[in-house]
N, C-alpha and C positions, 0 to 999 in steps of 0.2 A: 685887492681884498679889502672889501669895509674892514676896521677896524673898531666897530660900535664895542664888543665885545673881546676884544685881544687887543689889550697894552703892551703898546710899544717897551715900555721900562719892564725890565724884570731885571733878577736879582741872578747873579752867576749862579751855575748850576753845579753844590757841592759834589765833588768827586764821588765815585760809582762804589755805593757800598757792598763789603764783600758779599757771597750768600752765604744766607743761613741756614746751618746745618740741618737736614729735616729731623725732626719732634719724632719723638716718643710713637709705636701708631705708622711710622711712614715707610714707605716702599723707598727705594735709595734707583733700585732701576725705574722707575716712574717718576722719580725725582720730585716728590709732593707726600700726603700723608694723604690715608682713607676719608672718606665720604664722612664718617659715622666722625673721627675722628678730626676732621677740620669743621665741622659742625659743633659738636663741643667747643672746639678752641673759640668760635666766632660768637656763642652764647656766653662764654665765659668772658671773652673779652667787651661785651657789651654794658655784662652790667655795672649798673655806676658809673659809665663813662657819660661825657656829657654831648647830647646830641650834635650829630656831624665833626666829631673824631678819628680821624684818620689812622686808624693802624694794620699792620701789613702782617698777613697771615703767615704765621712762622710754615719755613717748608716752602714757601713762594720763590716763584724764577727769577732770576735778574732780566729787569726788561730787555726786549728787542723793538726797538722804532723802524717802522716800515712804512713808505709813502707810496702810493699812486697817483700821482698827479695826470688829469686826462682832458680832453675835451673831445668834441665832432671828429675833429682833427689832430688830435696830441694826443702822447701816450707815455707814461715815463714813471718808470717803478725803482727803488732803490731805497735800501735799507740802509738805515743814516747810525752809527755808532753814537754819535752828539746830537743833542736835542738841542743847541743852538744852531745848526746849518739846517735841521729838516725847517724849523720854527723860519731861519730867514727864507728859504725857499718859498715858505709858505706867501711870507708876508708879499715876497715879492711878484708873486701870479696869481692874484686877485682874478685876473678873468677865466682861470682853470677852476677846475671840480677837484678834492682832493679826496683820497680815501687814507686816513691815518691811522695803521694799525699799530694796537701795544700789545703787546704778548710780554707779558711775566708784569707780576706788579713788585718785585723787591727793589725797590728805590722810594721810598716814601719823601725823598724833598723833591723826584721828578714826578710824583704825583700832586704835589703840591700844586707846582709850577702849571702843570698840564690845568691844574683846577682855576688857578690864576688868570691861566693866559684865555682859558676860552671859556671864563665867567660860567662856570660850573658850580654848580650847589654845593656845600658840603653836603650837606644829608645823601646826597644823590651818589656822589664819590666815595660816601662811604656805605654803601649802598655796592659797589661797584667792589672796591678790595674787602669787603667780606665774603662775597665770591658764592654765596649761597641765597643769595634772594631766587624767588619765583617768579616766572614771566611776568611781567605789567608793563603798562608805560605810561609815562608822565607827559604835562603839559608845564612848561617853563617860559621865562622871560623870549618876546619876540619872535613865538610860535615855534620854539624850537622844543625839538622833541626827547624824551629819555628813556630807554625801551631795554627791556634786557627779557633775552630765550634763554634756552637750556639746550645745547647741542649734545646729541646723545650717539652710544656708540654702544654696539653689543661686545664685548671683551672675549677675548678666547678667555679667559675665564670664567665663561658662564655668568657674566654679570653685567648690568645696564651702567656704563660710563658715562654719567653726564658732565658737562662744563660750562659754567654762564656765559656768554655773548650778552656784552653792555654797548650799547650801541647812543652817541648822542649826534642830534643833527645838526646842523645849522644852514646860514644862507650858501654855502656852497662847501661845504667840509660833513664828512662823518668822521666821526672819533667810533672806533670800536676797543674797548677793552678786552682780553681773555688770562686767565691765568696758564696757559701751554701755547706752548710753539707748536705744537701740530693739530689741525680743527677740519672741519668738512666746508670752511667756505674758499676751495682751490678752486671751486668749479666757478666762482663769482670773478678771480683771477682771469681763470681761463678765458671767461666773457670782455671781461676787459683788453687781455692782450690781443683780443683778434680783432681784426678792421672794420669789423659790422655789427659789431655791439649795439644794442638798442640802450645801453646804459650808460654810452657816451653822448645821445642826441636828448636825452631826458635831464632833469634836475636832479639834485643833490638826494632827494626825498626817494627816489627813487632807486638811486642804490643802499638806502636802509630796506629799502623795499624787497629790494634783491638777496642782499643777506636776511631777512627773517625768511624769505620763500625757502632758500637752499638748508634752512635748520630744520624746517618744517619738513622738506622733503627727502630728509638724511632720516626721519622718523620711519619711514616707511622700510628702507636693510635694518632697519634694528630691529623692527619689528614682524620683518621676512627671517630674521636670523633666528628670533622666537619659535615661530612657528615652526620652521626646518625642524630646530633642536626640541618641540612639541611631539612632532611625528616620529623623529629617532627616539623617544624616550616612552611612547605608545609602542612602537614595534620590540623596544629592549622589554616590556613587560608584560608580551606574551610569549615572547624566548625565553627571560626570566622574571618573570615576577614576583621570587623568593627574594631579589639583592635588593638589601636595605639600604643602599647607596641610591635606588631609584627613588626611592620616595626621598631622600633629601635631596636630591637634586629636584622632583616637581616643587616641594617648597621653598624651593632656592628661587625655581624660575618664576612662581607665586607671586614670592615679595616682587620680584622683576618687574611683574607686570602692575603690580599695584603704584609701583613706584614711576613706571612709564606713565600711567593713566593721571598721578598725580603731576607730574610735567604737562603733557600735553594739555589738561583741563584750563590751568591758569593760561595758556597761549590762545587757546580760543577764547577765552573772556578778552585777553590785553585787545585781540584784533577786533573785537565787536567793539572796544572802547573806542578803537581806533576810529571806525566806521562813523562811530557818533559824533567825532569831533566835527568843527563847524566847517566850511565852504573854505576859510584864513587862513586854517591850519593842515587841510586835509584836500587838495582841490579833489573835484569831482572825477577826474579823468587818472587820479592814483586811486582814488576810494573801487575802482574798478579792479585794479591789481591786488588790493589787499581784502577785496571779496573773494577775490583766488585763492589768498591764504587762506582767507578762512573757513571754505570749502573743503582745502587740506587738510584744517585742524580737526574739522568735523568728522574726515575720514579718518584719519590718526584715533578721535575717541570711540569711531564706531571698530574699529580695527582691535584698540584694548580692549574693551567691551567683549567682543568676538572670543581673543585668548584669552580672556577671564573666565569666562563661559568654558573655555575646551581644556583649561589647565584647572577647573573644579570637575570636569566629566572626567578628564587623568586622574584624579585623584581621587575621584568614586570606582573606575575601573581597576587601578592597583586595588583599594580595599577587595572590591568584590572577587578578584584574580587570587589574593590573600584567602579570600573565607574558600572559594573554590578547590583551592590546594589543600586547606586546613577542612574541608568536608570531606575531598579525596584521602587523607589520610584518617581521619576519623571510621570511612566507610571500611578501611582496610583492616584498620584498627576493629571494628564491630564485627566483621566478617570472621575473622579469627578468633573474638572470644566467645561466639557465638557456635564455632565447632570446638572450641574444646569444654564449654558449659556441659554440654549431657556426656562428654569422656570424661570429664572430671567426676560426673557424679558417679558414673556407673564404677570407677576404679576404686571411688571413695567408697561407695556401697561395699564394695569385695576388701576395703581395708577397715571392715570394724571388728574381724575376728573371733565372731560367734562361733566356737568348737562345737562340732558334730558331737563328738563324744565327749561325757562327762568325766567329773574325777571320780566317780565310784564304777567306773564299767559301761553306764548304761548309753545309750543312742538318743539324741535330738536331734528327731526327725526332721525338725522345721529348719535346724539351724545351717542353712547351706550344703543339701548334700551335692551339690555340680564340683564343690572343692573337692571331691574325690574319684570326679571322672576322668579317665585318663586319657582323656580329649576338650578338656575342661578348659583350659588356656589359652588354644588356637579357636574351639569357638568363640570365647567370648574375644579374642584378638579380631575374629569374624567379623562378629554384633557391631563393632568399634567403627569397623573400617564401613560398614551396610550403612549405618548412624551418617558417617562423615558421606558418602556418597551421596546420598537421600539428600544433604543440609545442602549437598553443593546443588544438585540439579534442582531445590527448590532457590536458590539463593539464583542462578541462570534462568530458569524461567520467569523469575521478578524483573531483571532485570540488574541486580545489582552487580554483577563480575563486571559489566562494562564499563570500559571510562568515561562513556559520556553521560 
C-alpha cells in the first residue's frame, strides 16, 4: 500500500468512549434522535464554531470497524474491535482493494485518527459527523474523491427514513461513513462474497461506484412503497372519506414526497458533476457506469414528479368526495324543509284565531267558518298529506330522491 497519504506514526488510540445518552427529541428503540431534531442540534452546533471542527452528534452510535479486504482472487471480510489491527492489516496488503466500513461516529479521537491517517480534510470530516449534508461530491488532493448520498427507507411509520452514506476514495481503499449499523448496501456485500464479482476484477473507483448505484436503486421500494400506501389511501376515501385521519395521512405522505424529491435532486446533480470530471479523475470506461446512475436518478425525479402529481389529485378528490357528502346532506336537508315550508304555513294560517262569532252575539262570516265543520280536521289533515305527496312526486320526477 503507497503510503503517500497514511503516516506510519500515529498517536495511541484513547480508550472507547462511553455512549451518549440520546438528547431530548430521541427514540431510545432506534437508538438516535428525529430528523427535525438532529437538524437543529447540527445548526446550533455550527454556529460560531470555527471551520473544520469536529463534533459528534449527541445521540450518535459507538463505532463499528468493518474491512473487506478483496482482489481477482482474495476475499476476506472481518469486523475489527481495534482500529490498530484493521490500520496494520491495512498497511500490510498494499496489493489488495480494501472496503472500510464505519458505522456509528461516537468516538471523536477515532475520527480524528481516521482524518489523520488518510489525509482527510477537515471541512470534509466535518461534513461527514454532521450527518446532514446533501448528495454532492468533491474533488481533493491526488484525484481522490468525496461523495456523500442519502439512503432512504420507507418506515412502517409512514415516513421516508433517510441516512447519509460518506463515501472517500482513494488509490485502492474506500472509506464509507454512516451513522447506523443497518443500511441497504448488503447487496454490495453480497456481490463481493461470491466468486464472480465484476468488482473484484475492476479498481477501487469502482466499488464507490457500486455503492452509490445500490443507494440509487433502494430509491425505487421507497418509492413503490408510496405509491402502494397512494392506492390504499385512494380506495380508504371512497369507503370513507368522512375520517379525518385520511387527509392527515395524504399530508403526511405530501411532505414524504416533497422531501424524497429534495434527496433525489442533489444526486442527479453530484453524478452530472461526476460526468464532467476530467479523463485523470474519472476514466472513460467508469463515466459509462455512473451514466447508469444517472439514468436512475433521472428515473427516481421522474417517479417524485409522478406521486406529487397523484398525491395533489388525492387531495383534490378527498375535498371533492368532502363537498359530495356535504351536497348529499344539504340536498337531504332542503328536501325536508322544503315539505314542511307550505305545512308550516297552512297550520300557522289555522293558528291565528280569528273567532267566528263575536262578543256581542253576532256572526263573522269571513272569519273561518271550516273551524266549525265537523269534518273539519281530517280534511285539512287531507290537504296536508295531498301537499306532501304532490312535493314528493315533483321532487322524483326532478330527479332529486336519488343519490346520484
Amino acid at each position: 500500500m503507497p503510503t503517500d497519504h497514511m503516516p506510519l506514526a500515529a498517536s495511541p488510540l484513547p480508550p472507547e468512549p462511553e455512549p451518549v445518552a440520546p438528547a431530548a427529541g430521541a427514540d431510545p428503540a432506534l437508538g438516535g434522535i428525529s430528523d427535525r431534531a438532529a437538524t437543529r442540534q447540527a445548526r446550533e452546533q455550527t454556529v460560531g464554531q470555527r471551520p473544520g471542527t469536529l463534533t459528534v452528534r449527541e445521540g450518535s452510535l459507538v463505532p463499528r470497524l468493518f474491512l473487506i479486504s478483496y482482489s481477482e482472487t482474495f476475499f476476506e471480510e472481518k469486523e475489527y474491535p481495534d482500529y490498530d489491527a484493521l490500520r496494520a492489516y491495512f498497511q500490510a496488503h498494499p496489493e489488495l482493494r480494501h472496503w472500510i466500513d464505519v458505522r456509528g461516529y461516537n468516538n471523536l479521537p477515532l475520527m480524528e485518527r481516521l482524518m489523520r491517517d488518510f489525509d482527510l480534510h477537515p471541512l470534509q470530516m466535518e461534513d461527514v459527523l454532521g450527518d446532514y449534508q446533501r448528495a454532492k461530491v468533491e474533488l481533493f488532493d491526488d484525484n481522490r474523491l468525496f461523495m456523500v448520498s442519502r439512503m432512504t427507507d420507507f418506515t412502517s411509520l409512514l415516513e421516508i427514513d433517510d441516512d447519509q452514506l460518506s463515501l472517500f476514495t482513494g488509490p485502492n481503499y474506500v472509506i464509507s461513513f454512516q451513522d447506523d449499523y443497518d443500511d441497504c448496501l448488503e447487496t454490495v456485500r453480497l456481490r463481493l462474497r461470491s466468486g464472480f464479482s465484476q468488482i473484484k476484477r475492476k479498481p477501487a473507483l469502482y466499488l464507490a461506484y457500486a455503492l452509490t448505484d445500490v443507494v440509487l436503486d433502494h430509491y425505487y421500494p421507497t418509492m413503490a412503497a408510496i405509491g402502494d400506501y397512494i392506492e390504499s389511501l385512494e380506495e380508504r376515501i371512497f369507503k370513507n372519506g368522512s375520517d379525518r385521519r385520511i387527509l392527515n395521512r395524504i399530508l403526511h405522505v405530501k411532505k414524504d414526497i416533497v422531501r424524497f424529491r429534495r434527496l433525489v435532486y442533489p444526486e442527479r446533480e453530484k453524478i452530472a458533476e461526476i460526468l464532467r470530471m476530467p479523463e485523470e479523475v474519472i476514466p472513460e470506461e467508469m463515466k459509462i457506469y455512473f451514466k447508469d446512475c444517472y439514468d436512475h436518478a433521472i428515473q427516481a425525479m421522474d417517479l417524485a414528479e409522478s406521486y406529487r402529481e397523484s398525491i395533489s389529485s388525492l387531495m383534490d378528490l378527498y375535498l371533492s368526495d368532502q363537498s359530495n357528502r356535504m351536497n348529499e346532506v344539504m340536498k337531504v336537508l332542503t328536501i325536508i324543509s322544503s315539505i314542511f315550508i307550505p305545512l308550516s304555513f297552512v297550520v300557522g294560517l289555522y293558528g291565528m284565531n280569528f273567532q267566528r262569532e263575536a262578543p256581542d252575539g253576532s256572526i263573522n262570516y269571513l272569519n273561518m267558518p271550516e273551524l266549525y265543520q265537523p269534518w273539519g280536521y281530517p280534511i285539512l289533515l287531507g290537504i296536508l298529506a295531498l301537499i306532501v305527496t304532490g312535493q314528493m312526486y315533483y321532487f322524483y320526477r326532478k330527479g332529486w330522491l336519488s343519490s346520484r
